[in-house]
KOLNU-829805 format. One record per residue: x, y, z of N, C-alpha, C, O in turn; residue in one letter; residue number from 1. Coordinates in pm, whole numbers, plus 50000, padded with zeros to 5 digits. Example, Ala and Ser with C-alpha at 12.3 -4.5 7.8 and 13.67 -1.06 7.14 Angstrom:
<sites>
<site n_c1="51319" n_c2="49431" n_c3="50780" ca_c1="51230" ca_c2="49550" ca_c3="50780" c_c1="51320" c_c2="49670" c_c3="50780" o_c1="51424" o_c2="49668" o_c3="50846" aa="A" i="1"/>
<site n_c1="51285" n_c2="49775" n_c3="50708" ca_c1="51367" ca_c2="49894" ca_c3="50714" c_c1="51290" c_c2="50003" c_c3="50787" o_c1="51341" o_c2="50114" o_c3="50804" aa="S" i="2"/>
</sites>
This chain:
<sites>
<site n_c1="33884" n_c2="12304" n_c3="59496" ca_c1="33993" ca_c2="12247" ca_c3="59420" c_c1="33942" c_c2="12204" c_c3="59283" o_c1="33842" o_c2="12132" o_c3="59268" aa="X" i="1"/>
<site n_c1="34029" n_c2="12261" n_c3="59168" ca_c1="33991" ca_c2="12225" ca_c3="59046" c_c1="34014" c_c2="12081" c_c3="58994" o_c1="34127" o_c2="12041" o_c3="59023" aa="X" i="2"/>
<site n_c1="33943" n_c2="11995" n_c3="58929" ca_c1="34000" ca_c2="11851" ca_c3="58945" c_c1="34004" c_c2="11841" c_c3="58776" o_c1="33912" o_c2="11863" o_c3="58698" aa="X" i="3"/>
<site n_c1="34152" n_c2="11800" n_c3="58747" ca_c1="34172" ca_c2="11758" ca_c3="58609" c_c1="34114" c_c2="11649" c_c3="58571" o_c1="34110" o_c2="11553" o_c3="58648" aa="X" i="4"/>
<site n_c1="34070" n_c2="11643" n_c3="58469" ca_c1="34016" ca_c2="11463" ca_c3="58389" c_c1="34073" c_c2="11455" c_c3="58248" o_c1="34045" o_c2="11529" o_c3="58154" aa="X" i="5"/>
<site n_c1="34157" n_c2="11354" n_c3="58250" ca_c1="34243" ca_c2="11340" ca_c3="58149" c_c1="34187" c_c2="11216" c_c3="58075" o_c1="34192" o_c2="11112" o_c3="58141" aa="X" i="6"/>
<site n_c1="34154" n_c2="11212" n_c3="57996" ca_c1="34128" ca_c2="11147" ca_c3="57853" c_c1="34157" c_c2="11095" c_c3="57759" o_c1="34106" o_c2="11112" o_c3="57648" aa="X" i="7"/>
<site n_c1="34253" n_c2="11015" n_c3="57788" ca_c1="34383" ca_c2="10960" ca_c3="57646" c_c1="34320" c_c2="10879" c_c3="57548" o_c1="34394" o_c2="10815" o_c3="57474" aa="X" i="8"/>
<site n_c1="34186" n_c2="10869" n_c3="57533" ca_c1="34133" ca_c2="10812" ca_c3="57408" c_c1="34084" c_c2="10930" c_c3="57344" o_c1="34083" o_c2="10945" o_c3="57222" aa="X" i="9"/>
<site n_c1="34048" n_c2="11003" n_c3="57416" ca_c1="34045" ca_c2="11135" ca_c3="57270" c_c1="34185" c_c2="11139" c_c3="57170" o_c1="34189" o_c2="11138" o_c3="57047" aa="X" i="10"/>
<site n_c1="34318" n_c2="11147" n_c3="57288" ca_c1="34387" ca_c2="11170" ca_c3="57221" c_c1="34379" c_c2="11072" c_c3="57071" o_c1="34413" o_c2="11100" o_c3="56956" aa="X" i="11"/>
<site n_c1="34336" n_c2="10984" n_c3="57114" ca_c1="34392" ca_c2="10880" ca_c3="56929" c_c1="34308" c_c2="10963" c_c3="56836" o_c1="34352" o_c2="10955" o_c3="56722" aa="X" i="12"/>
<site n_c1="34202" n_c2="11039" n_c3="56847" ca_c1="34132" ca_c2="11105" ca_c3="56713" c_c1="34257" c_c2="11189" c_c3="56660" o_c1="34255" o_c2="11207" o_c3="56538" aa="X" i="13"/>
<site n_c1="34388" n_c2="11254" n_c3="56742" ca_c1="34441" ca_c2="11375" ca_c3="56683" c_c1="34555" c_c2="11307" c_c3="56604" o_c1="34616" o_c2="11205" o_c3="56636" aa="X" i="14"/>
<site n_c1="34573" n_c2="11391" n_c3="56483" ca_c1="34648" ca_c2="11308" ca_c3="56391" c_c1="34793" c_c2="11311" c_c3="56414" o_c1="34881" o_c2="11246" o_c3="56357" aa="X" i="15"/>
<site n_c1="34804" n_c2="11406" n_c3="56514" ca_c1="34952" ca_c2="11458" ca_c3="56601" c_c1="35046" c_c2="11344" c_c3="56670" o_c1="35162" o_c2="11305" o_c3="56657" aa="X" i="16"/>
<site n_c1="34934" n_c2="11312" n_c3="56750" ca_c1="34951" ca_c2="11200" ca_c3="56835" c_c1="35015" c_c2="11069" c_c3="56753" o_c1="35129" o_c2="11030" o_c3="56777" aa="X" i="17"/>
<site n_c1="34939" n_c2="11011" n_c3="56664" ca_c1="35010" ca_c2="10962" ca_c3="56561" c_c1="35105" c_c2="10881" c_c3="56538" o_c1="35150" o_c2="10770" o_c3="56567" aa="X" i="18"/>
<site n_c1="35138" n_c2="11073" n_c3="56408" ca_c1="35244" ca_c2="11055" ca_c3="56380" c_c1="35395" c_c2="11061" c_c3="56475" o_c1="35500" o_c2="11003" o_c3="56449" aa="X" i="19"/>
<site n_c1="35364" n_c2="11151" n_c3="56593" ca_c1="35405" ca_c2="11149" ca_c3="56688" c_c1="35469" c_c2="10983" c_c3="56704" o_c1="35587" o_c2="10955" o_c3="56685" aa="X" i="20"/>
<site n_c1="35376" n_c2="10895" n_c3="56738" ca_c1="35413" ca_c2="10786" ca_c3="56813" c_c1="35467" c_c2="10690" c_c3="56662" o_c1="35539" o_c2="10591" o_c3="56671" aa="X" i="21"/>
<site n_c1="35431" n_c2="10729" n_c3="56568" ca_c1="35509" ca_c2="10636" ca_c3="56434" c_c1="35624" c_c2="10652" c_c3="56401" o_c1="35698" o_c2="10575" o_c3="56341" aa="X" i="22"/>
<site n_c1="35656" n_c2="10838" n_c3="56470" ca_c1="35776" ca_c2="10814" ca_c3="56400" c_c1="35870" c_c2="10844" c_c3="56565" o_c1="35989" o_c2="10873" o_c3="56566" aa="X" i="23"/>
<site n_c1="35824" n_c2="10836" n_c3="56635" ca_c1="35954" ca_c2="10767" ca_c3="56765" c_c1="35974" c_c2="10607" c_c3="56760" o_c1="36082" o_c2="10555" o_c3="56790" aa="X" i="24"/>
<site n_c1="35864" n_c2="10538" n_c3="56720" ca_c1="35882" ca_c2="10395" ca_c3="56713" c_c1="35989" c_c2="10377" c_c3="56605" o_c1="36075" o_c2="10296" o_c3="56637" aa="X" i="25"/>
<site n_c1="36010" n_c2="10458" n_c3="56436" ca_c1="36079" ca_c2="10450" ca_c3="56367" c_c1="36216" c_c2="10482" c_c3="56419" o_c1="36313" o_c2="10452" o_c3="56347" aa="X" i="26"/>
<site n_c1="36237" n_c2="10544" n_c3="56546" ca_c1="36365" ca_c2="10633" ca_c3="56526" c_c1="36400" c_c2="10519" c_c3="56603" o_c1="36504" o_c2="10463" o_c3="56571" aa="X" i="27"/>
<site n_c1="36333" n_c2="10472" n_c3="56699" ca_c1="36367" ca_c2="10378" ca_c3="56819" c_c1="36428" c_c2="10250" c_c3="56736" o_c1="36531" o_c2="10189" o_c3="56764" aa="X" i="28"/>
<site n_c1="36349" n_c2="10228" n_c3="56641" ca_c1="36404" ca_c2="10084" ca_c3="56547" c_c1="36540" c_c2="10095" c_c3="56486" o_c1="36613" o_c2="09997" o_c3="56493" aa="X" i="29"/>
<site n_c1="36592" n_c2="10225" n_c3="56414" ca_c1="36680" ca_c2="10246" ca_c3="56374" c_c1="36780" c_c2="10297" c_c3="56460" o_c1="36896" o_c2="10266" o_c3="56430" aa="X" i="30"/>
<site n_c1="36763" n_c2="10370" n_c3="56561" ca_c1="36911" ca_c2="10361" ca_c3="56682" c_c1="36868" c_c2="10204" c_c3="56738" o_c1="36920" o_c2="10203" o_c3="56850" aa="X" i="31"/>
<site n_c1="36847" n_c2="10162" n_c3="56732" ca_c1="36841" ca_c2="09994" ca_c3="56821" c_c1="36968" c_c2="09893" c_c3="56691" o_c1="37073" o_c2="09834" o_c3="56715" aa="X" i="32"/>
<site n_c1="36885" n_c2="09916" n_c3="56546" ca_c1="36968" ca_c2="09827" ca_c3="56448" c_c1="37113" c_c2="09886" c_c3="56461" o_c1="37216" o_c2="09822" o_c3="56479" aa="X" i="33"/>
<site n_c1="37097" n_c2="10060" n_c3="56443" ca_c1="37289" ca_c2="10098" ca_c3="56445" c_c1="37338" c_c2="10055" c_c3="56582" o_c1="37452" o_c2="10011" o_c3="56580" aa="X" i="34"/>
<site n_c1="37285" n_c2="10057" n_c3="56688" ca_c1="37331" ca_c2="10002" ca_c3="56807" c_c1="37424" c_c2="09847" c_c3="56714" o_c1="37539" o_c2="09822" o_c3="56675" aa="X" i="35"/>
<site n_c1="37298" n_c2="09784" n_c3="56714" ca_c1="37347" ca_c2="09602" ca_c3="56719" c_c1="37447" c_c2="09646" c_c3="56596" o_c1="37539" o_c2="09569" o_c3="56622" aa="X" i="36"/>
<site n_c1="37479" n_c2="09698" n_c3="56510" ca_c1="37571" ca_c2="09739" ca_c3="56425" c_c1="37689" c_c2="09703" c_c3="56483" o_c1="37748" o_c2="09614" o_c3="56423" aa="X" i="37"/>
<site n_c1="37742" n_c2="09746" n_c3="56582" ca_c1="37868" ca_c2="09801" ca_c3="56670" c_c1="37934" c_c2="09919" c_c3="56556" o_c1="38055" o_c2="09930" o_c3="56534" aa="X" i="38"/>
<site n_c1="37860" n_c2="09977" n_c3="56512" ca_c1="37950" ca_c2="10107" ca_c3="56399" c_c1="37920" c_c2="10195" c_c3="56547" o_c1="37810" o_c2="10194" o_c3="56603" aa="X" i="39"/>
<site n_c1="38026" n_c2="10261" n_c3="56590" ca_c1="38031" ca_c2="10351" ca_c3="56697" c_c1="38024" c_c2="10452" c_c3="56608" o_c1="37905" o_c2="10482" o_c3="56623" aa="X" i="40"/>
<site n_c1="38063" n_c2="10522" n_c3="56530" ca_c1="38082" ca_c2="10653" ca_c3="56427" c_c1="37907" c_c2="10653" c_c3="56356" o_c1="37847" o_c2="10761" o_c3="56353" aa="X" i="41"/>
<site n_c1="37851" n_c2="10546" n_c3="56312" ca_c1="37716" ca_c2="10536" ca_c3="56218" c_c1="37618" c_c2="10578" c_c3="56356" o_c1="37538" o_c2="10671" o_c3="56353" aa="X" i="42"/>
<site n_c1="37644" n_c2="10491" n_c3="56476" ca_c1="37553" ca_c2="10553" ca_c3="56639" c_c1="37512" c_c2="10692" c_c3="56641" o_c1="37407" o_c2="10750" o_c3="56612" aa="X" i="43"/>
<site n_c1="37683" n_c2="10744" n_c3="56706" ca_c1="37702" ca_c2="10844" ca_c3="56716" c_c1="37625" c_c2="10981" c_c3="56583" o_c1="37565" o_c2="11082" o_c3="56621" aa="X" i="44"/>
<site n_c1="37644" n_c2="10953" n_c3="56470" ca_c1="37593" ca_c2="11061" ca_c3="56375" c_c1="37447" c_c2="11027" c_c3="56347" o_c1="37377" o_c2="11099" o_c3="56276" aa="X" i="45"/>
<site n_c1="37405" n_c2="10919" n_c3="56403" ca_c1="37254" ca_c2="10879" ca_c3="56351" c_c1="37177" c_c2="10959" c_c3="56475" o_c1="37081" o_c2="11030" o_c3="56445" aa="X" i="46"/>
<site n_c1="37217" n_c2="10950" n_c3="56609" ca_c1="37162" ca_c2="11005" ca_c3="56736" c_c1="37150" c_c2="11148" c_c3="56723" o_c1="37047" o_c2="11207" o_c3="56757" aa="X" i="47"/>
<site n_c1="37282" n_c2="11224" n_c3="56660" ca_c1="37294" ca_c2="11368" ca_c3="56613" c_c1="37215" c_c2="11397" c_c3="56492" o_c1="37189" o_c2="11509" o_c3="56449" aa="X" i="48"/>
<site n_c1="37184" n_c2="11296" n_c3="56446" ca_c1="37072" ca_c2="11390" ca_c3="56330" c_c1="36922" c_c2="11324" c_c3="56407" o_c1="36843" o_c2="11417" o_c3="56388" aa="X" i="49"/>
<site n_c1="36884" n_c2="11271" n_c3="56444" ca_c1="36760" ca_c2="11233" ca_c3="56464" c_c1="36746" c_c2="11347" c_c3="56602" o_c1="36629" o_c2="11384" o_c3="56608" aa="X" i="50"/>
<site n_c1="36829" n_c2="11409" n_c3="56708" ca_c1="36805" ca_c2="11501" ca_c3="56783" c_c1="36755" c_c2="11626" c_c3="56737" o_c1="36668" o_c2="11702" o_c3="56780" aa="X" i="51"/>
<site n_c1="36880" n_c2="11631" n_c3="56577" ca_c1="36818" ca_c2="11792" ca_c3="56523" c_c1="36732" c_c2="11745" c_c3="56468" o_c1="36636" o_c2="11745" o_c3="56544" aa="X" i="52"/>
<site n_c1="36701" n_c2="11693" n_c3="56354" ca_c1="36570" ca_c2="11663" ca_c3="56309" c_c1="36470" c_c2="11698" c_c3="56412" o_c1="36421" o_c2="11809" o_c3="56433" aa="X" i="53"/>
<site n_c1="36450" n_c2="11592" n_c3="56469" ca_c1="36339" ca_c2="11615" ca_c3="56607" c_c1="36325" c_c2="11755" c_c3="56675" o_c1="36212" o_c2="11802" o_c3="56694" aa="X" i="54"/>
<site n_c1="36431" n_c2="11820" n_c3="56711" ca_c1="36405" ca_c2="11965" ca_c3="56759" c_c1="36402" c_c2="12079" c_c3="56662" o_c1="36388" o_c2="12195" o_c3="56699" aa="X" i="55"/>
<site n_c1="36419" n_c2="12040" n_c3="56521" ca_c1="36342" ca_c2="12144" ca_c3="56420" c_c1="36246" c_c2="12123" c_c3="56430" o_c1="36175" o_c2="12211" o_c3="56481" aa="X" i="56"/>
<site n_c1="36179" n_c2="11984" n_c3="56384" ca_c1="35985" ca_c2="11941" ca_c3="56368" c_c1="35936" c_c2="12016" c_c3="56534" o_c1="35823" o_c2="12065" o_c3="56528" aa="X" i="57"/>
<site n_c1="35982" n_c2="12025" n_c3="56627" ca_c1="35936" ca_c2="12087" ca_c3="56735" c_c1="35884" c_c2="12200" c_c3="56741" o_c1="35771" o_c2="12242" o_c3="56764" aa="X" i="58"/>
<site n_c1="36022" n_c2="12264" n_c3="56707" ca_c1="36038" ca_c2="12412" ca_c3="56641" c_c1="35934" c_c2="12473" c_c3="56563" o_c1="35891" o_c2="12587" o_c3="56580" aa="X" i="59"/>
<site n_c1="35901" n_c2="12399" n_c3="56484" ca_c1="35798" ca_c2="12446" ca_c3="56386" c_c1="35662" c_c2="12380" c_c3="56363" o_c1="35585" o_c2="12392" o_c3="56268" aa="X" i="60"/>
<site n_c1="35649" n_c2="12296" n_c3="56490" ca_c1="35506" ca_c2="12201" ca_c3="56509" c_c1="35348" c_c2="12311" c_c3="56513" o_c1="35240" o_c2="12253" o_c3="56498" aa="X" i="61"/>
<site n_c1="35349" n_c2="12438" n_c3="56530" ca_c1="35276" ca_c2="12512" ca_c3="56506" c_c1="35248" c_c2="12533" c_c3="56354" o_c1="35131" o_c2="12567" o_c3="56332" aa="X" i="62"/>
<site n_c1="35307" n_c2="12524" n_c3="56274" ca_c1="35365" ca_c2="12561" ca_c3="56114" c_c1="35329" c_c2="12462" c_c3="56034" o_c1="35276" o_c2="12480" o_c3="55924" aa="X" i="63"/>
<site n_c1="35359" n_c2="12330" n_c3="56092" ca_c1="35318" ca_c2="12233" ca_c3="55966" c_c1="35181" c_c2="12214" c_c3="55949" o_c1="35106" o_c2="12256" o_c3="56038" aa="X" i="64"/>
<site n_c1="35128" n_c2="12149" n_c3="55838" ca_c1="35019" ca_c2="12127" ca_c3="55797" c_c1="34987" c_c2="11968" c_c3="55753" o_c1="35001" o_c2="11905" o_c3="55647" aa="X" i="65"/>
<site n_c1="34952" n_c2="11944" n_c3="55849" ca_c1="34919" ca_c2="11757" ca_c3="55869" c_c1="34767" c_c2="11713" c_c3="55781" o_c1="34681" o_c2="11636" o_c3="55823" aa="X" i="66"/>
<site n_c1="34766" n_c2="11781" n_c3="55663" ca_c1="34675" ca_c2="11715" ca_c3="55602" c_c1="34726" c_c2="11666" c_c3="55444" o_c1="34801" o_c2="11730" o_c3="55370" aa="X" i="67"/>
<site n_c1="34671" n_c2="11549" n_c3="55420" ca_c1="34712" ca_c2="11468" ca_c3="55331" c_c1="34595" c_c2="11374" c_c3="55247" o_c1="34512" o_c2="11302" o_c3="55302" aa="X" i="68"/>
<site n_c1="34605" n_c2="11389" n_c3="55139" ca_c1="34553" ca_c2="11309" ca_c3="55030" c_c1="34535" c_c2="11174" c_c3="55051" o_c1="34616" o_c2="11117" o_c3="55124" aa="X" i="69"/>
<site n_c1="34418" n_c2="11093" n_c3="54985" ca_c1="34463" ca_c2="10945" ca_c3="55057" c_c1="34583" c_c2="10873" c_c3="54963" o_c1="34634" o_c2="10771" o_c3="55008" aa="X" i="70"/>
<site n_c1="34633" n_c2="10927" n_c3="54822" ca_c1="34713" ca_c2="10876" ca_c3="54794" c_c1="34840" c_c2="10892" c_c3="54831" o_c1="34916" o_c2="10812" o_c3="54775" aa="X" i="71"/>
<site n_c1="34885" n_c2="10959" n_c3="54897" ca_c1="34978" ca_c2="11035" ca_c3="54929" c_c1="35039" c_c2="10953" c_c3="55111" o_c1="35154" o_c2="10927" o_c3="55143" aa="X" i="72"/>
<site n_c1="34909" n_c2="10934" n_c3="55195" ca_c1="34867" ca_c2="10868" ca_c3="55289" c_c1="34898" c_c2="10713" c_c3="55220" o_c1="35011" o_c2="10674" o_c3="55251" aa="X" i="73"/>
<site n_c1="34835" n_c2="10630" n_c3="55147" ca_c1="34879" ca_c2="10550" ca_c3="55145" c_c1="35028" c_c2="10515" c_c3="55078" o_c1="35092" o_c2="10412" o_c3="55101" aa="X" i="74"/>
<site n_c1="35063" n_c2="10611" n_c3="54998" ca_c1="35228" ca_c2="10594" ca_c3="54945" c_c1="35312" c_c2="10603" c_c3="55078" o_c1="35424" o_c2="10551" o_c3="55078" aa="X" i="75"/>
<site n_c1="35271" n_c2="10659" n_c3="55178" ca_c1="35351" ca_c2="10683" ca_c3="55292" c_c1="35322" c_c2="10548" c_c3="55390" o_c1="35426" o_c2="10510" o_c3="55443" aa="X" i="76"/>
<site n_c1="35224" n_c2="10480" n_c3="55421" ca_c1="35210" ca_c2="10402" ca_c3="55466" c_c1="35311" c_c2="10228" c_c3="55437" o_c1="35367" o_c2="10136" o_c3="55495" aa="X" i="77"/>
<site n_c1="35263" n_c2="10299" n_c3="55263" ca_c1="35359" ca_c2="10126" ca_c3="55206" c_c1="35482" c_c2="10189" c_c3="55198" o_c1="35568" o_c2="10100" o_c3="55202" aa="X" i="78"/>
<site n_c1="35527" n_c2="10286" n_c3="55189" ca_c1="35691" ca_c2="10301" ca_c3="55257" c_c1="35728" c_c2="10231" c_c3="55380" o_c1="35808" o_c2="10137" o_c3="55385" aa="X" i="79"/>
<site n_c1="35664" n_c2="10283" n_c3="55481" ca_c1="35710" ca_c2="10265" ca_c3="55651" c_c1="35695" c_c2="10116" c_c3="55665" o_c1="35763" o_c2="10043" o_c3="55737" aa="X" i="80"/>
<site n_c1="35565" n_c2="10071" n_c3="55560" ca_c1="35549" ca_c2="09940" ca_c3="55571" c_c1="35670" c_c2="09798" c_c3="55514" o_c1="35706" o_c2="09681" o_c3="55527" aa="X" i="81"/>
<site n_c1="35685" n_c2="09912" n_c3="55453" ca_c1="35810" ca_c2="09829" ca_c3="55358" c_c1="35960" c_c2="09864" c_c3="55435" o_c1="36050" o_c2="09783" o_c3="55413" aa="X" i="82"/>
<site n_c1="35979" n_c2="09941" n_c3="55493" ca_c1="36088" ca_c2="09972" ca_c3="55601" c_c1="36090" c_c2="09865" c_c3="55676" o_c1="36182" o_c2="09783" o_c3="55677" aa="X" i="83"/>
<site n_c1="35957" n_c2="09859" n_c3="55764" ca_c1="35938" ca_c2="09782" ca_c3="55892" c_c1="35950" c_c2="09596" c_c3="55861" o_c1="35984" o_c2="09509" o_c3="55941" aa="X" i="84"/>
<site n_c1="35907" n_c2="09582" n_c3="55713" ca_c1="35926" ca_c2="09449" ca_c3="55630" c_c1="36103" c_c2="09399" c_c3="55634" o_c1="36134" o_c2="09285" o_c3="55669" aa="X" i="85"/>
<site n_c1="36198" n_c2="09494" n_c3="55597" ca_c1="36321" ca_c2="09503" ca_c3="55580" c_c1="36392" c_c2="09505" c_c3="55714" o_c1="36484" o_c2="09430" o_c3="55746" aa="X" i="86"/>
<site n_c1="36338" n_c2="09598" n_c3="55789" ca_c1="36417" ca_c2="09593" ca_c3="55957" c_c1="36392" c_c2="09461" c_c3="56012" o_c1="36493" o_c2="09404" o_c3="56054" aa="X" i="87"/>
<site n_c1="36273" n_c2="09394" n_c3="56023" ca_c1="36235" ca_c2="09273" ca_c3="56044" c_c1="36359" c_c2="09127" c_c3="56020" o_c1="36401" o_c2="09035" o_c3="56089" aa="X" i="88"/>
<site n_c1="36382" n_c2="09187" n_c3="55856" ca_c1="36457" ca_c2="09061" ca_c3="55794" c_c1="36547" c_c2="09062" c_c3="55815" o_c1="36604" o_c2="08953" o_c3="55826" aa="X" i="89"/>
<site n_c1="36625" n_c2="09191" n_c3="55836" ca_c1="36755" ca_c2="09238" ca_c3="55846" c_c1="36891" c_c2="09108" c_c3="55864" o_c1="36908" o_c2="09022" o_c3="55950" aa="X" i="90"/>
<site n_c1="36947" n_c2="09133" n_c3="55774" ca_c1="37065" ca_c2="08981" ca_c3="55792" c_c1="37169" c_c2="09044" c_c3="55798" o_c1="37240" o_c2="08987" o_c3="55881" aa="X" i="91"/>
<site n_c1="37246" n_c2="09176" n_c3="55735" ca_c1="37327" ca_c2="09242" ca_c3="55710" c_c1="37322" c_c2="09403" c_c3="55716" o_c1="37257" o_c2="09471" o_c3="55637" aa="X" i="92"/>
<site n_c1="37408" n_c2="09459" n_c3="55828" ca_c1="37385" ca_c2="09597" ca_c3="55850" c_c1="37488" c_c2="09682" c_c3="55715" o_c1="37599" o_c2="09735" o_c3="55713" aa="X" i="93"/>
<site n_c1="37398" n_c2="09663" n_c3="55631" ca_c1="37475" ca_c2="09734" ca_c3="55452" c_c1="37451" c_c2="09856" c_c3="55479" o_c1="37468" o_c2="09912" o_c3="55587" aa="X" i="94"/>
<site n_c1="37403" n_c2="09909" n_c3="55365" ca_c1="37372" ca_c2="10032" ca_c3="55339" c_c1="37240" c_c2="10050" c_c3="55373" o_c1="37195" o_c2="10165" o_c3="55377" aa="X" i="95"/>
<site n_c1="37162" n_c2="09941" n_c3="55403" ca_c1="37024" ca_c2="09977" ca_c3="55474" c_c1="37016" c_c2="10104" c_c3="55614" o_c1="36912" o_c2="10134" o_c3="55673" aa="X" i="96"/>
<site n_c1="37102" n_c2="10139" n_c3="55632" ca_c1="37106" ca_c2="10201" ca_c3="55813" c_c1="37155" c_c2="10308" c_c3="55767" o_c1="37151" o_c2="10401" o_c3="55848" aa="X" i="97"/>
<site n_c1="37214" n_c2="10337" n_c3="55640" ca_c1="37268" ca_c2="10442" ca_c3="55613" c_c1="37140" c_c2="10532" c_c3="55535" o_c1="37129" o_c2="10654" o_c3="55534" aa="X" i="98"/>
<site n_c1="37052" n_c2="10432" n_c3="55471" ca_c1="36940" ca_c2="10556" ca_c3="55369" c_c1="36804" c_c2="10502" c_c3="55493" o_c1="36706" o_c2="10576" o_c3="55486" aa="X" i="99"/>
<site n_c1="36798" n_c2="10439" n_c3="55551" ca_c1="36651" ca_c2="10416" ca_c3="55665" c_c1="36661" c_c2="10601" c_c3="55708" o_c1="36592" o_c2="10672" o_c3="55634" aa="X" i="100"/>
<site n_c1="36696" n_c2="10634" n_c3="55757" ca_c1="36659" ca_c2="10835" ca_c3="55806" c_c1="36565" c_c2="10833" c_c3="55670" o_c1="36449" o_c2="10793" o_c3="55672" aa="X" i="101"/>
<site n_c1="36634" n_c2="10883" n_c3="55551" ca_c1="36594" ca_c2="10919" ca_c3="55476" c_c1="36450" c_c2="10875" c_c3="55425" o_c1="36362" o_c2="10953" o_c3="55389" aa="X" i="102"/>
<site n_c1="36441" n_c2="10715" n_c3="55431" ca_c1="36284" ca_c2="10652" ca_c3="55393" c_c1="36225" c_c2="10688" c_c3="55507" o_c1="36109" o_c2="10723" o_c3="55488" aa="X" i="103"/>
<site n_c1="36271" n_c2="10695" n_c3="55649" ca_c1="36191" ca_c2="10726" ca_c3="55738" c_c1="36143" c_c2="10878" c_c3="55692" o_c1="36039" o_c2="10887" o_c3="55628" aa="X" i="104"/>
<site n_c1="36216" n_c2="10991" n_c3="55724" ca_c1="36152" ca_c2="11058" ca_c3="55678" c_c1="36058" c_c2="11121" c_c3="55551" o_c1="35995" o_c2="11226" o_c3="55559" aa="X" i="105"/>
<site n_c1="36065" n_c2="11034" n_c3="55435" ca_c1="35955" ca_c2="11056" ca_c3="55320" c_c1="35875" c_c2="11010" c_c3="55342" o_c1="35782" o_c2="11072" o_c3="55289" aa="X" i="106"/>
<site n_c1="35810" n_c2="10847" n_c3="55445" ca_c1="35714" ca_c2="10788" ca_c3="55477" c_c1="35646" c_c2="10879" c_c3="55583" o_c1="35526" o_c2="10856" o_c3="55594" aa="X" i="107"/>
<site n_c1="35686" n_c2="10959" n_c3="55647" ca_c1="35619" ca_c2="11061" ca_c3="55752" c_c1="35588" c_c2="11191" c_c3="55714" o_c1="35526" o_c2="11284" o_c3="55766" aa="X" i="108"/>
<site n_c1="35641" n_c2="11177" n_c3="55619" ca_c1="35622" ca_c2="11349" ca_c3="55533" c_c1="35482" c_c2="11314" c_c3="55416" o_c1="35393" o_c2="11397" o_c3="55396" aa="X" i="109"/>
<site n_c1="35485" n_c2="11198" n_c3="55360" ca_c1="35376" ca_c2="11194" ca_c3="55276" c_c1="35249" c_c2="11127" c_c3="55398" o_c1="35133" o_c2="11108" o_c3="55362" aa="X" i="110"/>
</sites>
């Protein structure tokens, strides 16, 4: 019998893994705020784009190229950082819930 040995601290060297887990935590924060919203219509279309989103990047997870500059790395960092600063404070579901996709995705792309 062949015996598997699985290793989940290697996994943290891969940069996959990651972004992987930064940007489900992002998506998770932002369907949680449109939740507490009660916008049933802002839910509903935020769940439908973060599905396709997510099953294009799938789609083409062979294709992308996960290497990055450190400036580029850190412009993306003080984005998400500055997202996660704002979701934190959050007093009023404005127009913040409507452009968060969008900062989410430039903070994961740079």
């Amino acid at each position: 019998m062949k015996s598997i040995h699985l290793t989940p601290v290697s996994n943290l060297k891969n940069a996959q893994f990651w972004l992987l887990a930064i940007g489900a935590g992002l998506i998770a924060i932002h369907i949680t705020l449109t939740w507490k919203s009660e916008n049933p219509s802002l839910l509903g279309s935020s769940l439908l784009f973060w599905i396709a989103v997510s099953s294009l990047i799938w789609d083409k997870r062979h294709n992308l190229n996960l290497e990055s500059g450190i400036l580029s790395s850190f412009l993306g960092l003080s984005i998400i950082a500055i997202l996660l600063l704002k979701s934190a404070s959050l007093t009023s579901f404005g127009g913040f819930l409507f452009l968060s996709p969008l900062i989410v995705a430039l903070g994961l792309a740079l």
